[in-house]
C-alpha positions in Angstrom: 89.0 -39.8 21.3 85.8 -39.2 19.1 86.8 -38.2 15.0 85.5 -35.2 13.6 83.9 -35.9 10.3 85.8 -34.3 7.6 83.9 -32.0 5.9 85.8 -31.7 3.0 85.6 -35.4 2.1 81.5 -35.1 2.6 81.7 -31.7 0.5 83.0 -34.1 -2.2 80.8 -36.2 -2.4 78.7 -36.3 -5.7 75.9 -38.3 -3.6 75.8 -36.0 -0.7 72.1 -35.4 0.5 71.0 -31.8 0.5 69.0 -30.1 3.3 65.2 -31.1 3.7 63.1 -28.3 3.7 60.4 -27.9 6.1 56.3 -28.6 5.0 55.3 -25.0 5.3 58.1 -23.3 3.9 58.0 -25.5 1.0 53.7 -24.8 0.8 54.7 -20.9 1.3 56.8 -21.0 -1.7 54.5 -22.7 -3.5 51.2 -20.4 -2.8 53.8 -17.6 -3.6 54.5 -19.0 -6.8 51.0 -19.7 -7.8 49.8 -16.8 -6.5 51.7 -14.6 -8.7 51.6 -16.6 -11.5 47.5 -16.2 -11.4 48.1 -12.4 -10.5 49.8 -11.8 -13.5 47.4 -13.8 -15.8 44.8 -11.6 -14.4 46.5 -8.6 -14.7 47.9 -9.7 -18.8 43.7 -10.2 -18.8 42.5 -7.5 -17.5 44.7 -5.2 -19.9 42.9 -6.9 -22.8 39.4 -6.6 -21.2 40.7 -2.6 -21.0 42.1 -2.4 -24.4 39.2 -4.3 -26.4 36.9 -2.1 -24.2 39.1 1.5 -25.1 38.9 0.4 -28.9 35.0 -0.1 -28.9 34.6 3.2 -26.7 32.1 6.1 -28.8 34.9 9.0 -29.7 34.5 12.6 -27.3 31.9 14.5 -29.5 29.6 11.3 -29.7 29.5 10.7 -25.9 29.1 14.5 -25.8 26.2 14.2 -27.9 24.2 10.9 -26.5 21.9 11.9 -24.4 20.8 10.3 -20.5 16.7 9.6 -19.8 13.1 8.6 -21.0 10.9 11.2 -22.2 7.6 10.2 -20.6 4.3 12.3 -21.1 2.0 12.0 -18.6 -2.1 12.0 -19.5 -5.2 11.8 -17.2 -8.1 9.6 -17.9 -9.7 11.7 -20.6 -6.4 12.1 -22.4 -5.5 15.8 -20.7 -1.5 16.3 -20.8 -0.7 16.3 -16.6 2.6 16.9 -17.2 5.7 15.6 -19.0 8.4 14.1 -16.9 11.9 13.4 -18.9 15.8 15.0 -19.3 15.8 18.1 -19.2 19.3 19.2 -20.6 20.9 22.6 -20.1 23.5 24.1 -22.6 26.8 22.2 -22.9 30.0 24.1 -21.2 33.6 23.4 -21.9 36.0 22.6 -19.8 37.3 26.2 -19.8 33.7 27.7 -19.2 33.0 25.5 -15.6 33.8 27.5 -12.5 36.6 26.3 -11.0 34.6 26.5 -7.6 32.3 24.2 -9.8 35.2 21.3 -10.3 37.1 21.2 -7.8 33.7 21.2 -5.3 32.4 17.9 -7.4 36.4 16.5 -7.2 36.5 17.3 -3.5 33.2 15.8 -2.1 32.7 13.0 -5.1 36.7 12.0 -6.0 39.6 13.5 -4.1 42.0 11.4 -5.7 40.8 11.5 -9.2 44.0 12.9 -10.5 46.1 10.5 -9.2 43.7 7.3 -9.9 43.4 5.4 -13.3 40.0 4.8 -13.1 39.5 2.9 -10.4 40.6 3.7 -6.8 42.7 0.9 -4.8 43.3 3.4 -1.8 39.9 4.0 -1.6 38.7 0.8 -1.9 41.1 -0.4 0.6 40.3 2.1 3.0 36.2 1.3 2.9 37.2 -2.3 3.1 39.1 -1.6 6.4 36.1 0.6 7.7 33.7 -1.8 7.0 35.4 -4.8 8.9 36.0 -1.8 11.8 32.5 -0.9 12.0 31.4 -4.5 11.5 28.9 -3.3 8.6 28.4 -4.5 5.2 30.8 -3.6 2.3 30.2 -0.2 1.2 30.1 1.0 -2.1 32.7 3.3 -3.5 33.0 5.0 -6.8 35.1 7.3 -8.5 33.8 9.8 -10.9 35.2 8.1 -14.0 33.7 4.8 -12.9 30.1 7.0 -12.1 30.7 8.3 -15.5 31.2 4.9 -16.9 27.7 3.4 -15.1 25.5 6.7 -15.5 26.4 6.3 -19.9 26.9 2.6 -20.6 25.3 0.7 -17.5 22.7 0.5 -14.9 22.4 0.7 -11.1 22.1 -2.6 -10.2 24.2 -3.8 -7.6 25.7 -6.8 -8.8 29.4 -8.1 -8.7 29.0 -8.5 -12.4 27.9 -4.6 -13.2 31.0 -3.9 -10.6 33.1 -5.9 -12.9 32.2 -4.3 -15.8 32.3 -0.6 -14.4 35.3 -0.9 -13.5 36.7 -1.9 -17.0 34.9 0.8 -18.5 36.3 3.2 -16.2 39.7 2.4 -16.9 38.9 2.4 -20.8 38.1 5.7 -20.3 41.2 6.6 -18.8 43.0 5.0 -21.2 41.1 6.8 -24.1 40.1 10.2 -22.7 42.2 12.7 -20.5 41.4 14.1 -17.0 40.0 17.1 -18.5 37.8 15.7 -20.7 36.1 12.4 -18.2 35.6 16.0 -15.7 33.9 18.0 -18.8 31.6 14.7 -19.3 30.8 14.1 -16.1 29.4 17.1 -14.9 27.4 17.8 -18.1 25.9 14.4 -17.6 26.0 13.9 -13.9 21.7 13.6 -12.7 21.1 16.2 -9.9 17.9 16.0 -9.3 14.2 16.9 -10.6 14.9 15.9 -14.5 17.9 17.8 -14.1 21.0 16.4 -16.4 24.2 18.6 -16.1 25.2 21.6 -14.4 23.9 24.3 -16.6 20.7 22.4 -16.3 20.6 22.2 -12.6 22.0 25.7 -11.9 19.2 27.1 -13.7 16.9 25.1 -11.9 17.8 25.8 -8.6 19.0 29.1 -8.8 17.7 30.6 -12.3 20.7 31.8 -14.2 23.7 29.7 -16.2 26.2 27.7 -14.4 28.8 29.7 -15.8 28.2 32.4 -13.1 28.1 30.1 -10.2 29.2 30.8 -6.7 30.8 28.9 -4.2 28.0 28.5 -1.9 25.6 27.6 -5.0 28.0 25.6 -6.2 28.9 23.2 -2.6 25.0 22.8 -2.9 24.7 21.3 -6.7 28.2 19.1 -5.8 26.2 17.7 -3.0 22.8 16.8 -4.9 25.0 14.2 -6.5 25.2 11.6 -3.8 21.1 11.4 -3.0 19.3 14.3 -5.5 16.1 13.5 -3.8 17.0 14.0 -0.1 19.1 16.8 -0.4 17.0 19.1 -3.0 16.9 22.3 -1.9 13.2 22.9 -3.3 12.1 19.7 -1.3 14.2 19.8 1.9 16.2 23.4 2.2 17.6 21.8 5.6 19.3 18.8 3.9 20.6 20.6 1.3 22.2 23.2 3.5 23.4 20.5 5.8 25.0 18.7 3.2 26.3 22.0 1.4 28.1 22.5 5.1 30.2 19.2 3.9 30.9 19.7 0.4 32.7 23.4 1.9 34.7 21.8 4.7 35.5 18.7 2.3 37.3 21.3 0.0 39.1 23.0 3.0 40.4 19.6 3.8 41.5 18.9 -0.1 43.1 22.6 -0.3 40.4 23.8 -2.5 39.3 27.1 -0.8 40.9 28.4 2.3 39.7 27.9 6.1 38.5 32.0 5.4 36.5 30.7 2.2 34.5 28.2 3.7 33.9 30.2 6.7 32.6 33.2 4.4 30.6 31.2 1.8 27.0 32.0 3.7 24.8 29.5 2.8 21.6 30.9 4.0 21.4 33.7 1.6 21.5 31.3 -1.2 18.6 32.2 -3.1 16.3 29.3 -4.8 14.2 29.9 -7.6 10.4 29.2 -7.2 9.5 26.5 -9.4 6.7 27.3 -11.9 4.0 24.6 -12.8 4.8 22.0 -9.5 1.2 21.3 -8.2 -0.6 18.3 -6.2 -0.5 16.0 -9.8 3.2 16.1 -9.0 2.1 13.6 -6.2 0.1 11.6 -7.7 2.8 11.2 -11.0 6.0 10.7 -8.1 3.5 7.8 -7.2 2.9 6.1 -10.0 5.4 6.9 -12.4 7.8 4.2 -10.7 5.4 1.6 -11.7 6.1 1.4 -14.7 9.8 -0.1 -13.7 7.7 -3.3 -13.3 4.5 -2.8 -15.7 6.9 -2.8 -18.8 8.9 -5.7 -17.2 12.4 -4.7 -18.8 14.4 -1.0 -19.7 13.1 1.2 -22.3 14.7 4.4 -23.5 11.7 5.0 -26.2 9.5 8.0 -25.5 6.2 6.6 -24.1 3.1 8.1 -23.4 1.2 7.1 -19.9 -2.0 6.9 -19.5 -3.8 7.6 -15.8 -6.6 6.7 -14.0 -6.8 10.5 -12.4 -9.7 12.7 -13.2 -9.1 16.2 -13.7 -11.6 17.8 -12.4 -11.7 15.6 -9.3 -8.3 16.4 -8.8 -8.7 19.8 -8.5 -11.5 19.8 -6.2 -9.3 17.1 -3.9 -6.5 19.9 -4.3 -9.5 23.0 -3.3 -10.7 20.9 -0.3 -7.5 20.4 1.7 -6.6 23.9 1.2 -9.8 25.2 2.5 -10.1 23.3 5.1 -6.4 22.3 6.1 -5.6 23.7 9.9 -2.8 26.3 9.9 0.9 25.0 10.0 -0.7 21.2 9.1 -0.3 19.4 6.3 -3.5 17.4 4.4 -3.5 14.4 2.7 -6.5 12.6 0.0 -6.8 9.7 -1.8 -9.8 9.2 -3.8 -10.6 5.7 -5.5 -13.2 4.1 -7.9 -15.1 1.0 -7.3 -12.4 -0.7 -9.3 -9.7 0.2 -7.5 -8.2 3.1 -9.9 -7.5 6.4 -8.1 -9.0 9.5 -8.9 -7.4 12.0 -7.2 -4.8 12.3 -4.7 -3.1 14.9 -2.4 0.1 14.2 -0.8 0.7 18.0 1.0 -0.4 21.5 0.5 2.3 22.9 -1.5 4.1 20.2 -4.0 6.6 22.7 -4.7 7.7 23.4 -0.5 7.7 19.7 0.3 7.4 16.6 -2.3 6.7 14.2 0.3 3.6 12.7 -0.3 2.0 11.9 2.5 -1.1 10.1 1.0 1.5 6.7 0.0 4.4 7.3 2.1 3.6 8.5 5.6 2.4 7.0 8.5 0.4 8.3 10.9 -2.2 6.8 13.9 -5.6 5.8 12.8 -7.3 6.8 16.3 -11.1 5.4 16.1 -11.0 4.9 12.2 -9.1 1.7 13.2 -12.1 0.3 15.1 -13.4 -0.6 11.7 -11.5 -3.8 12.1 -12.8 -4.4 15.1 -16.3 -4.0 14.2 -15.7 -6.4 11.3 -14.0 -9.0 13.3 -16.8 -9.3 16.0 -19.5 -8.8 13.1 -17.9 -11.9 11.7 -17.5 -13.9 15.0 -21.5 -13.3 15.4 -22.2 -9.8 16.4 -25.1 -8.2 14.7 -25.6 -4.2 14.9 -28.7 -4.8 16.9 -27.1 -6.8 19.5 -26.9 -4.9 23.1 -23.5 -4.1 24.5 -22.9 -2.2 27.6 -20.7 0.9 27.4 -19.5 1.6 30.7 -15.9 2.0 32.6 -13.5 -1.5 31.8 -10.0 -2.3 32.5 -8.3 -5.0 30.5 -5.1 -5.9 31.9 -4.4 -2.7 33.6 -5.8 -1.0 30.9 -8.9 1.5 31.3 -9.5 3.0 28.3 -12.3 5.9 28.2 -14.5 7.4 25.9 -14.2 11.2 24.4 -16.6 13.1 26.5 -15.9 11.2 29.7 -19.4 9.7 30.0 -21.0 6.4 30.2 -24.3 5.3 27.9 -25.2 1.8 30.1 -26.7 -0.4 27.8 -27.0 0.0 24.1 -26.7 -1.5 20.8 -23.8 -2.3 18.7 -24.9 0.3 16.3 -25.1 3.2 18.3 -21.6 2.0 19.9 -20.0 2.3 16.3 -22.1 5.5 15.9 -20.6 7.5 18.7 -17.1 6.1 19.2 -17.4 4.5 22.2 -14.2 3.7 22.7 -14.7 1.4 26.3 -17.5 -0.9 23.8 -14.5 -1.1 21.3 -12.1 -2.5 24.0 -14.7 -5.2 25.3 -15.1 -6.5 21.7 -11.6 -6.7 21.0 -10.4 -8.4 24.0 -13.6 -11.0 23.7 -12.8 -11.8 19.9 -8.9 -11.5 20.4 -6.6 -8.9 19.2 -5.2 -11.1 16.6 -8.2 -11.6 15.2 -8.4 -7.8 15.1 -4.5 -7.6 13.5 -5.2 -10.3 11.0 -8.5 -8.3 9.9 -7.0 -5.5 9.3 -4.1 -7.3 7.4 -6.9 -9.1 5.2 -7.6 -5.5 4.6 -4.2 -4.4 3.0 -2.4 -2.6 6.2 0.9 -3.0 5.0 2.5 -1.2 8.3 3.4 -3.0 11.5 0.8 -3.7 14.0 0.6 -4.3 17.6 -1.5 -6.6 19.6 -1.9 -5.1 22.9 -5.0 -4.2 24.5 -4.9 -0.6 22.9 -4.3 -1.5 19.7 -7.8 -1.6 19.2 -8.1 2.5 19.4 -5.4 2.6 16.9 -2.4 2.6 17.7 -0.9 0.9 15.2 0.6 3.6 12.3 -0.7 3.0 9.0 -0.7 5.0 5.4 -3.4 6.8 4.1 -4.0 4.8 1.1 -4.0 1.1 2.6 -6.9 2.8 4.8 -9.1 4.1 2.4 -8.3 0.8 0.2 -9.6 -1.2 3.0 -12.8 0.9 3.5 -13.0 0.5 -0.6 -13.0 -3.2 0.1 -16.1 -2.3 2.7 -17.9 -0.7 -0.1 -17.5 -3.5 -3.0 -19.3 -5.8 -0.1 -16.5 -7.2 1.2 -14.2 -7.8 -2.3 -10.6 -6.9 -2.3 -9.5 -3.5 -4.0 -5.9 -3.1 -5.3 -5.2 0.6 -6.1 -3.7 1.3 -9.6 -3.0 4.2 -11.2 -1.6 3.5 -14.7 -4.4 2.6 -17.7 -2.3 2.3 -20.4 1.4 3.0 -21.9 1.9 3.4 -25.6 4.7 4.6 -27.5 4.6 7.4 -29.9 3.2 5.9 -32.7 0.3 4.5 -30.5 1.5 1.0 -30.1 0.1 -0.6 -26.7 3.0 -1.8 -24.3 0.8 -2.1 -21.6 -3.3 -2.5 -20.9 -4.6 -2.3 -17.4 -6.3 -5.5 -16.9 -9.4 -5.8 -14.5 -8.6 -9.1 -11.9 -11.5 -10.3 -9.7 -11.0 -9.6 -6.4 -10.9 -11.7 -3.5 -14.0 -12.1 -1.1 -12.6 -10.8 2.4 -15.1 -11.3 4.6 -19.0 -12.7 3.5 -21.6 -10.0 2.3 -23.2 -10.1 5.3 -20.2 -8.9 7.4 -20.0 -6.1 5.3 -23.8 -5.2 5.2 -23.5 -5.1 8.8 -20.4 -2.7 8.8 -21.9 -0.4 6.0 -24.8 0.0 8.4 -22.5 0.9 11.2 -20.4 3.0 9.2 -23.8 4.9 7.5 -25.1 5.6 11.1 -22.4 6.9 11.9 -22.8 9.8 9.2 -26.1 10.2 9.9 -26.0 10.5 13.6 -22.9 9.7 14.8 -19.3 12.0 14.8 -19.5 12.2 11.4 -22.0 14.5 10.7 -20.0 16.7 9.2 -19.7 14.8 6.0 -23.0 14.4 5.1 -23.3 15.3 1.1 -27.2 15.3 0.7 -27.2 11.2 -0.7 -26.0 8.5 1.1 -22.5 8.1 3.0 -21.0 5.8 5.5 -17.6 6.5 6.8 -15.7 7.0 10.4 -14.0 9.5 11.7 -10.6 9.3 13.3 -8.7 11.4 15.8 -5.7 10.7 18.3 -3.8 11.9 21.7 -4.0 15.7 22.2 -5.4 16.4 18.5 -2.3 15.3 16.8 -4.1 13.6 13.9 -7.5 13.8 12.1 -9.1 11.2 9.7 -12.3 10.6 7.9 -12.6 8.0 5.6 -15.8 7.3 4.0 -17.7 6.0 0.4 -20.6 6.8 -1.7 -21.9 5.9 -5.0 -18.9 3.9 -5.3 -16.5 6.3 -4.6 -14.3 5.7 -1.7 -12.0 8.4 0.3 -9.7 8.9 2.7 -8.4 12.4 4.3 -6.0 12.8 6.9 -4.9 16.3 8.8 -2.0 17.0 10.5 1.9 18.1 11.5 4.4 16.5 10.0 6.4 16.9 13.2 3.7 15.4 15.2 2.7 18.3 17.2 -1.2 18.6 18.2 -3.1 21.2 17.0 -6.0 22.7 19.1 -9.6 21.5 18.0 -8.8 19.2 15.3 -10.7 16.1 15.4 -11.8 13.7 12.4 -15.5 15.0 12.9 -14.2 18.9 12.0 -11.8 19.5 9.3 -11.1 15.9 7.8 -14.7 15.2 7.7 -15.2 19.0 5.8 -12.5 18.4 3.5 -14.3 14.9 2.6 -18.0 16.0 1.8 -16.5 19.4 0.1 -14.6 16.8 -2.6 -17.4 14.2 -2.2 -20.1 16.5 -3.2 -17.6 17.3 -6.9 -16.9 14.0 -7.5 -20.1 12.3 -7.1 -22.3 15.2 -8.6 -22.0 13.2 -12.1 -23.1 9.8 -10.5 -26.6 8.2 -10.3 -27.3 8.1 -6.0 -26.7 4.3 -4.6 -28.5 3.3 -1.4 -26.6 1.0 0.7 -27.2 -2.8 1.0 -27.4 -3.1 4.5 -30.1 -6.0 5.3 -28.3 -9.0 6.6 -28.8 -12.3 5.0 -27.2 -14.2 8.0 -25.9 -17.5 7.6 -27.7 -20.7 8.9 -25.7 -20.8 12.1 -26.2 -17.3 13.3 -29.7 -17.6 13.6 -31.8 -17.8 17.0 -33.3 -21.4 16.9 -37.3 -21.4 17.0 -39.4 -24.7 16.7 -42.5 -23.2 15.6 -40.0 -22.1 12.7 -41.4 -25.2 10.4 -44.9 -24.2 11.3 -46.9 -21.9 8.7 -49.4 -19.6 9.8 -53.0 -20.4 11.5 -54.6 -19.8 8.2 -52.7 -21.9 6.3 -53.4 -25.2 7.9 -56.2 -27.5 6.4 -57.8 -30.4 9.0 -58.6 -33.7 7.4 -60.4 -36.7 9.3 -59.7 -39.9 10.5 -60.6 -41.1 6.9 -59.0 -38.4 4.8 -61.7 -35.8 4.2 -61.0 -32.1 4.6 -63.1 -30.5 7.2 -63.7 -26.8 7.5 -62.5 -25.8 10.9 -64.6 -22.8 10.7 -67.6 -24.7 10.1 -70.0 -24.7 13.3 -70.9 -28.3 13.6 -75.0 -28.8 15.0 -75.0 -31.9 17.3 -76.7 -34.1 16.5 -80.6 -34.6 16.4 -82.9 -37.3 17.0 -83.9 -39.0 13.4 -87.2 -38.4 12.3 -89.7 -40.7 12.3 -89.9 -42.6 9.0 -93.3 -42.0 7.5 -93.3 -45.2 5.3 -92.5 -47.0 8.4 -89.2 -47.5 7.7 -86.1 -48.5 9.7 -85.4 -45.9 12.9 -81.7 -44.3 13.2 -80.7 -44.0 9.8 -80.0 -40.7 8.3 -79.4 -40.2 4.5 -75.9 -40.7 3.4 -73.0 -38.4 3.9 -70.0 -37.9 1.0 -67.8 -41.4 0.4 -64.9 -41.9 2.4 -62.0 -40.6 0.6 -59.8 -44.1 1.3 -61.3 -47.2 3.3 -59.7 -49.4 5.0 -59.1 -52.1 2.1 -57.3 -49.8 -0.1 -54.8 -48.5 2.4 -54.2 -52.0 3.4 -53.0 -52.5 -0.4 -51.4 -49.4 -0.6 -49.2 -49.8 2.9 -48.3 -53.4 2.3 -49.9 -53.9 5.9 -51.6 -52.3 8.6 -52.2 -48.8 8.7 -50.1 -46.5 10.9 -51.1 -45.6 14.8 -53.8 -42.8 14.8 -55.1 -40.7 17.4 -58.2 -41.3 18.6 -61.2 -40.6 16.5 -62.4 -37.6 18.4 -59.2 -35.6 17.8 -58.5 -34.2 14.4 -55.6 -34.6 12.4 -53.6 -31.5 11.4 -51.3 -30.5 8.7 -49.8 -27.1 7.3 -51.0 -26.5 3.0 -47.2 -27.6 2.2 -45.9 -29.9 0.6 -45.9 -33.2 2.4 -41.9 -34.7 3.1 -40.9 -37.0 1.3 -42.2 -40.6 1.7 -40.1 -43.0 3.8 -39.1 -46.4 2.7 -42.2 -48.7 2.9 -44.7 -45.8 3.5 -47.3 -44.1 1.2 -47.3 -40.6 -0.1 -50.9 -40.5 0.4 -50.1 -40.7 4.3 -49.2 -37.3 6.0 -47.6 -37.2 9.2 -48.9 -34.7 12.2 -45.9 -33.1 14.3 
């Protein structure tokens, strides 16, 4: 019978082995461990990041005092004030002044949890985590209004791990420092909504023209929701967006308990009344361009009031501004820029009415070139060996199942390359982009500066590829400078307000696109087609080249020309795309061009084109009477050297005369000496002399100078070809 161990005697043991833990158990308690042991050596640091961070904090009146911005004036080219861009800071309101509409709309939309947070927001953070891994999208950004507060004072907006960091300390500093009351006061008195706009006072009377102390709900769901994108949701630029995003803000505070289900369905939106914003004109447009420039141009932050000095003319800016208004079709929009020989722009129009839309359609839109695009094309088969003589054939094609067809429906047979470019002829354009290929076409036009994306099917070569206004009228600057590259540029100089120079414009050299003979050839495509061609309408009284443009069913119209070194591009149309009856780039662009064009030139001395090609060695026709000169210039010598007038009329020859003294018959008196005998040639050769033609036949040679001797041979020997 087997013995039971006794337990009691094992239990007694002082040697007894204890149990063996298992691997992972035993590394689960250690990560555990460790883990915690590093969580709270973060957390011990973390409260001394916080605490160092609280002591160094500014107190309440001086954070209430600093102020957010640049003040940056704004001058044109002959030192004219354009406008001055900067902070623009409304009247500081207590805590106990703010609508409560006002805070609990910025709490609900910006920071529903900001009373129950320290700063930062775990839940929140958690949560966007969880919906980013869900939606398979990259982390998404999440801020609570203490850590805005925190960024918008002390830091920047770069999105770095180390700003996060950083925030994020701050933020709970100033929780640790400040109370709830007080972060909420400072926040929306410094909070940026939009159009210079720093604080609520500020933006209320902006938008709506009176204090923010007597704000309403509606007018206050639409200042909370500026917050998150001040640009895209500005009522005064997009009424739609803000509206939309208003909607939010008011069903966001229904959801936090803010207002009632019967509040937010009461707060009418739509009768929201927006003040009309005095002195907004087209300089806006040109300033929203270049103003963010200077981000680079000064290479680092500045808070110093600067002063910025433009390339845009006044007076040229006004008459850009005249000419798209006057000639703009009704419900379109027009869109100009103008720029010098040097690339600096004079003038430019980015809509009709800066203060109904901000979106500048000169830098930022893009639109179809139509025939404006066959510019490129022109220039690639110009430099592949096209010549605007040549003869092409305009008449029905079909390139790959494609059948283009020109504007009027009609066919010209057999013209020249010239009058092809002069009328459009859009079936020419499709047989000399598929024969130099459409990538040569695409890389043209990116030698050019098109920025946008381009295709490379068959049609591409009408333009179908959308492009902005200003990479178009730089490449038909770069047309106009004989093929040199043109970078627009819009800032001169900056200087601070003592006049000290951080920044000088300085000219570069551009680089040589295509050779000068290309782009004599397209300038005498481009002129014809202003003088007799669709753009007649643009003619100025001195010379112009340019091309019109105009795409399916009217929907866009472009002329884009230069003269006397001035180069400018106009574009008409809808901003939702619709077409508009009649509009073509021959009609209203073209207009709009010479009515600016005549202003801006007037002050210039009139340039004729250089348009004679100077073709290089391999493009020309080969001819081998080329090294001939002309009949007249030859001269004839004899077999013996001597010149002989070919005019002369030689008598034959005549019996002698008998010799009265009775001397020898058949002598006749001497002619002039031989200009070389035989003896001295021998010396001079080193041998015999080379094969000549017969005596009876002349030898020729053109009045040039004789080649160059060969080895062994004499320079007094001329060779006959």
């Amino acid at each position: 019978m087997a013995r039971t161990p006794d337990r009691r005697r094992t239990r007694g043991r002082g040697t007894a082995a204890r149990p063996v833990r298992s691997g992972w158990r035993l590394w689960l308690r250690r990560m555990l461990i460790g883990g915690s042991g590093l969580a709270l050596l973060g957390l011990f640091a973390l409260g001394v990041s916080v605490a160092f961070a609280a002591r160094s904090l500014p107190s309440y009146d001086e954070m209430k005092s600093s102020q957010n911005g640049q003040m940056i004036v704004v001058r044109a080219r002959d030192g004219t004030q354009l406008v001055a861009v900067g902070p623009s800071y409304g009247k500081w309101l207590p805590s106990a002044d703010i609508p409560q509409v006002m805070k609990d709309a910025m709490v609900s939309v910006e920071d529903r949890r900001f009373n129950r947070h320290f700063g930062i927001d775990p839940y929140g953070l958690a949560r966007a985590l969880f919906v980013s891994i869900r939606d398979r999208r990259g982390a998404r950004a999440t801020s609570t209004i203490t850590q805005q507060l925190a960024r918008n004072v002390f830091l920047n907006n770069n999105r770095t791990v180390g700003r996060k960091l950083r925030e994020g300390v701050l933020a709970m500093a100033l929780e640790a420092k400040f109370s709830k009351a007080q972060i909420l006061e400072l926040y929306l008195n410094k909070v940026y909504f939009g159009g210079g706009a720093y604080g609520i006072d500020s933006a209320s009377r902006k938008f709506f023209g009176h204090p923010a102390t007597t704000l309403s709900l509606p007018e206050a769901a639409i200042i909370a929701g500026l917050v998150k994108a001040p640009s895209r949701y500005s009522p005064t630029a997009d009424a739609g967006a803000g509206i939309a995003r208003a909607r939010v803000v008011l069903q966001t505070m229904q959801e936090t308990g803010a207002i009632s289900a019967g509040e937010a369905a009461s707060a009418d939106l739509h009768t929201v009344r927006i003040a009309d914003e005095g002195g907004q004109n087209s300089v806006r447009y040109f300033t929203d361009w270049a103003l963010p420039q200077l981000d680079i141009l000064l290479g680092g932050a500045s808070t110093e009031p600067i002063e910025v000095w433009t390339t845009l003319d006044v007076g040229m800016q006004r008459a850009a501004t005249a000419s798209i208004a006057a000639n703009v079709p009704s419900g379109a929009q027009g869109a100009l820029v103008s720029l010098d020989r040097d690339g600096a722009v004079m003038a430019m129009v980015g809509g009709t009415d800066y203060a109904r839309s901000n979106y500048n359609r000169a830098t930022d839109a893009v639109r179809q070139p139509g025939s404006a695009w066959k510019l490129f094309v022109y220039l690639a088969a110009l430099e592949s060996g096209y010549t605007p003589n040549d003869t092409v054939t305009d008449a029905p094609v079909t390139i790959d199942g494609w059948s283009p067809r020109n504007s009027g429906g009609t066919y010209a047979g057999k013209i020249d390359v010239r009058t092809a470019f002069a009328y459009s002829k859009n079936t020419v354009a499709a047989q000399l982009g598929n024969e130099v290929g459409y990538s040569a076409v695409a890389g043209m036009a990116r030698r050019f500066g098109i920025t946008t994306p381009i295709n490379t099917h068959p049609s591409m070569v009408l333009g179908t590829s959308e492009v902005r206004v200003i990479d178009m009228t730089r490449a038909f600057a770069a047309v106009s400078a004989h093929g040199v590259a043109v970078e627009p540029f819009g800032i001169l100089k900056v200087t601070n307000t003592e006049g000290r120079v951080l920044y000088q414009h300085a000219s570069v050299a551009g680089t040589q696109l295509v050779p000068a003979y290309v782009a004599a050839g397209i300038t005498d495509l481009l002129q014809t087609a202003v003088n007799i061609g669709t753009g007649r309408a643009a003619q100025i009284g001195r010379p112009v080249a340019g091309k019109t443009g105009t795409t399916t069913s009217n929907k866009d119209g472009w002329f884009l020309g230069f003269s006397s070194g001035i180069t400018t591009g106009v574009w008409m149309g809808r901003d939702d795309a619709k077409p508009i009856p009649g509009l073509q780039g021959g009609t209203a662009p073209a207009r709009a061009f010479a009515a600016y064009m005549r202003v801006a030139v007037a002050q210039r001395p009139v340039e004729q084109f250089d348009t004679k090609l100077q073709l290089p060695e391999w493009q020309l026709e080969p001819d081998d009477e080329a090294s001939f000169a002309g009949s007249n210039d030859y001269y004839y010598i004899d077999d013996q050297g001597n010149l002989v007038d070919p005019h002369r009329v030689v008598e034959p020859p005549q019996p002698p005369p008998a010799d009265p003294q009775g001397g020898e018959p058949g002598l006749v008196p001497a002619g002039p000496p031989a200009a070389a005998g035989d003896e001295f040639l021998n010396q001079a050769t080193g041998g015999n002399r080379p094969n000549e033609p017969p005596p009876d036949r002349p030898r020729i040679a053109p009045q040039k100078p004789a080649p160059a001797p060969r080895t062994g041979s004499s320079p007094m020997v001329q060779e006959v070809n």
